[in-house]
N, C-alpha and C positions, 0 to 999 in steps of 0.2 A: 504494500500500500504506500502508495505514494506521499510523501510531507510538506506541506507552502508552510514559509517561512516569512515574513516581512517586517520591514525597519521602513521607518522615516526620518530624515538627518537633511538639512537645509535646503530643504525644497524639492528632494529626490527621493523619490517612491520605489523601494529597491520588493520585489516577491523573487523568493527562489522557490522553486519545485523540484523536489529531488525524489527521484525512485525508488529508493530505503536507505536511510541512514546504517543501516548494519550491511557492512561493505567486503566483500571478499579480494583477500586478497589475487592480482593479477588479473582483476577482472575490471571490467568499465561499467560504469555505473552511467545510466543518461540525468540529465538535469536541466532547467530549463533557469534562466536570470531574463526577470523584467522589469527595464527600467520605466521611470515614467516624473520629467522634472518639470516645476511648475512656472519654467521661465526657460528662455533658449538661452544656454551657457555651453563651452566649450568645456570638454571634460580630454585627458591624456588616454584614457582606456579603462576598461574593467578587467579586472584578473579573478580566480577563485584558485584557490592554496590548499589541499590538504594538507594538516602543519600536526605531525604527529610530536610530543612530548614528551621525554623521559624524566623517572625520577630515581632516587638510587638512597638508602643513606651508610653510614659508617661511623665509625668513631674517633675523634680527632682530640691528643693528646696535646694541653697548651701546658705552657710555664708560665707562670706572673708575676709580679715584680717583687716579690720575695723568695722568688726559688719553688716556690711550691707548684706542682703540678695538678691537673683537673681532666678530665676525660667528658664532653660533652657528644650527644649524637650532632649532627649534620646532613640537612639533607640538601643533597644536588638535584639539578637537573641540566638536561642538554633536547634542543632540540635537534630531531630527528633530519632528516635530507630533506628538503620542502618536494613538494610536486606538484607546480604551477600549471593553469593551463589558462591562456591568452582569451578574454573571452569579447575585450574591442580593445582598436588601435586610438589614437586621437584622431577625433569624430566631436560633433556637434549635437545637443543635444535639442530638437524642437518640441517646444512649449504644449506641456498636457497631451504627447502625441508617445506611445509605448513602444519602446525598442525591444525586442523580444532576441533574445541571443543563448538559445538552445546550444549545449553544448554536453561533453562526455567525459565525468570524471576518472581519473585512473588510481589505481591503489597497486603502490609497490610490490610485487612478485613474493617475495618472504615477508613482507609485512613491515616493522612484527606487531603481532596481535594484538589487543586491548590488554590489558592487567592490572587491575585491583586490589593491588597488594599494599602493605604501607613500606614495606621496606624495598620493594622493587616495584616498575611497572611502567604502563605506558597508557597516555590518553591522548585520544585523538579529536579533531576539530575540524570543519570545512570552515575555511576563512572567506569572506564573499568580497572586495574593494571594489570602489571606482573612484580614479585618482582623479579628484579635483581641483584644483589651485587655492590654495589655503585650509584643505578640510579632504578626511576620506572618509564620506559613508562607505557603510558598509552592514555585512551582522554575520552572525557565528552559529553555525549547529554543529551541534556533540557528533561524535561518532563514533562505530564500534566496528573498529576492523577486527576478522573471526581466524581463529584458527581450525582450518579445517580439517574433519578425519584425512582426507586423504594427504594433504601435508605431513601428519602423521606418520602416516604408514609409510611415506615413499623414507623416509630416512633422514627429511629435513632436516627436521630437527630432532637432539639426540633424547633416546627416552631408557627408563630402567631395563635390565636385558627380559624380564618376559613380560613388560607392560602391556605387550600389542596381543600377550595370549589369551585367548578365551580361558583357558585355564591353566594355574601354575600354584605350585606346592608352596606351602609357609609350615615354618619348624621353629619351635623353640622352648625349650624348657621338657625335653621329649613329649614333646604333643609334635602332630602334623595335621597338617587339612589341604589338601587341593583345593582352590578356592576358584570357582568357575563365575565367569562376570558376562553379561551379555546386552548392551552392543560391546565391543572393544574399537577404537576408542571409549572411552564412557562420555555421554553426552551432557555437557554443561546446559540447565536449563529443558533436560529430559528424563524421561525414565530410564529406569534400566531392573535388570532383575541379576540373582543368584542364586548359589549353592556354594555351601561349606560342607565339606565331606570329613567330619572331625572325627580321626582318631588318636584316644585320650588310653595317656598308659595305666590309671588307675583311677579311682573312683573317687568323687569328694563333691565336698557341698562348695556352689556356687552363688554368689549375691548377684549375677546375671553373668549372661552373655552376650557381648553388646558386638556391632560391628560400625564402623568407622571410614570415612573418604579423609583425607587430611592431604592439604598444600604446604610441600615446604618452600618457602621462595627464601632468596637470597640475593643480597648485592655481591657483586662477585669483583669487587674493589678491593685494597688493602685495609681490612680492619671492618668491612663490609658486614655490615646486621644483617640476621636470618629472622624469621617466623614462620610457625606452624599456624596455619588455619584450618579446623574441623569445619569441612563444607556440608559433611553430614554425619548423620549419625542415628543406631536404631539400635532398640533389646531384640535379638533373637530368639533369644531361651532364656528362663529364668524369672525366680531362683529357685533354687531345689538344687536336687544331685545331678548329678554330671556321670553317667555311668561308663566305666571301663570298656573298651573299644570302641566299636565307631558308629556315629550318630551322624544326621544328616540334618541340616538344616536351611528351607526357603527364604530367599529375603526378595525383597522390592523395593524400589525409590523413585523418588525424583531428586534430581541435583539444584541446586537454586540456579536463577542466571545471574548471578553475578559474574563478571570475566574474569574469571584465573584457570586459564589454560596453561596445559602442558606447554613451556615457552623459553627459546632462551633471546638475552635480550641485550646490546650494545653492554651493559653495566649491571648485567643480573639476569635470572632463570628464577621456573619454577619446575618443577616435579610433584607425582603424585605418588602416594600408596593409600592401599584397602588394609585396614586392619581388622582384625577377630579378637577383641580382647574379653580373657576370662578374667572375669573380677572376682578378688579374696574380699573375704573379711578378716584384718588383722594382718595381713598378707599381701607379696607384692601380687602384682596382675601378671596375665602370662599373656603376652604379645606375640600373634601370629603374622607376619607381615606378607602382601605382595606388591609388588610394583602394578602400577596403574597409568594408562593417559587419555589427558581430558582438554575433549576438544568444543569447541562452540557451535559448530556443524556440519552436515554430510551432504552440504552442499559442494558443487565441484568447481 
């Protein structure tokens, strides 16, 4: 479904109409810019800018004027390669009469994708100008460039070694479960189902059995901050016993659509895993892990 947009800024009546704000990458997106000024002035051109964003933070060790040292966080950013496209030259603009200049936005090949992280990520923007002599209207819509499965899968970008499998084993604490995930990619903003194939080497009480999606992102700078974000989470089993051998358990979800895909990123990454965690009482938990990646759509 298509989006109009509109500003007004000294005398010029700017609508944009874009064909989805959620943009895949290496794909051209149509869009149309209508001007319309309420006086005949000579304007240099109009441009539209996709202007992607990065942020990243870290930890930055100072001294001050007594010797003593402090570690405070910091957060950067850089932007991204612009990717301009011309949309009028210097032209005249006649009075209350609509210039209509349909054109074709482009989104960089790798991206890279949208991400929502606090300690890494990337936000996107369509920037809209017309340069006028002393002043540029103009207006801004958000955007959401997608990571898609098939990016994914081809190898782009790098993922845990059995994230791409429908199913892969987790071990720890002598427990095992093959834990089988369906779609693969997992879909940000979609369903998905499973199966845990738990076999447990003896019997004991549990205060549940939970399972877990978790993002770990990272600035991948010197001194670079991490976080973990539980994007989901659900009780499988539980509580009661946990019987000796092996039990099997259904799950289902939906993932939120917030943007934290599977992603790596000028100044940071993210990754995912599934966990299966058996919760004690009194006790630590027993953490079954697999590698996971999440993508924002299976569009091509």
């Amino acid at each position: 479904m298509s989006v109009i947009v509109r500003n007004s800024a000294g005398g010029i009546d700017l609508e944009l109409e874009l064909e989805r704000t959620d943009l895949l990458p290496g794909r051209l997106t149509a869009a149309v810019l209508r001007l319309t000024s309420n006086s005949s002035r000579e304007i240099r051109g109009a441009l539209a800018t996709l202007v992607g964003t990065e942020h990243w933070q870290f930890h930055r060790t100072e001294r001050d004027a007594n010797g003593n040292t402090h570690t405070r966080t910091v957060t950067d950013h850089a932007e991204l390669p612009r990717v301009p496209v011309q949309l009028l030259g210097p032209t005249t603009l006649v009075a209350n009469e609509r210039t209509v200049l349909p054109f074709e936005l482009p989104v960089p090949a790798l991206g890279p994708p949208s991400v929502e992280a606090t300690v890494c990520g990337v936000a996107w923007e369509l920037e809209v100008k017309v340069d006028v002599p002393g002043f540029d209207p103009g207006l801004v819509v958000p955007i959401v460039v997608h990571q898609p499965t098939a990016m994914l899968r081809a190898g782009v970008v790098s993922v845990g070694q059995f994230a791409l499998w429908e199913s892969a084993d987790a071990e720890g604490d002598g427990y095992r479960a093959p834990i089988a995930l369906d779609p693969v990619p997992l879909p940000i903003g979609g369903p998905f189902t499973g199966r845990v194939t738990l076999d447990a080497p003896a019997a004991q009480d549990l205060q549940e059995i939970r399972a877990e999606i978790r993002v770990d992102a990272k600035a991948t700078v010197p001194s670079g901050l991490k976080e973990e974000i539980t994007v989901w989470a659900a009780r499988i089993a539980g509580p009661g016993p946990l019987a000796a051998g092996t039990s099997t358990f259904e799950l289902a979800g939906e993932l939120p659509a917030t943007p934290l895909p599977t992603a790596s990123l000028p100044h940071g990454e993210t990754d995912a895993t599934f966990r299966v965690i058996l919760a004690r009482a009194w006790a630590p938990d027993h953490h079954l892990v697999r590698d996971v990646a999440l993508a924002t759509t299976t569009e091509v």
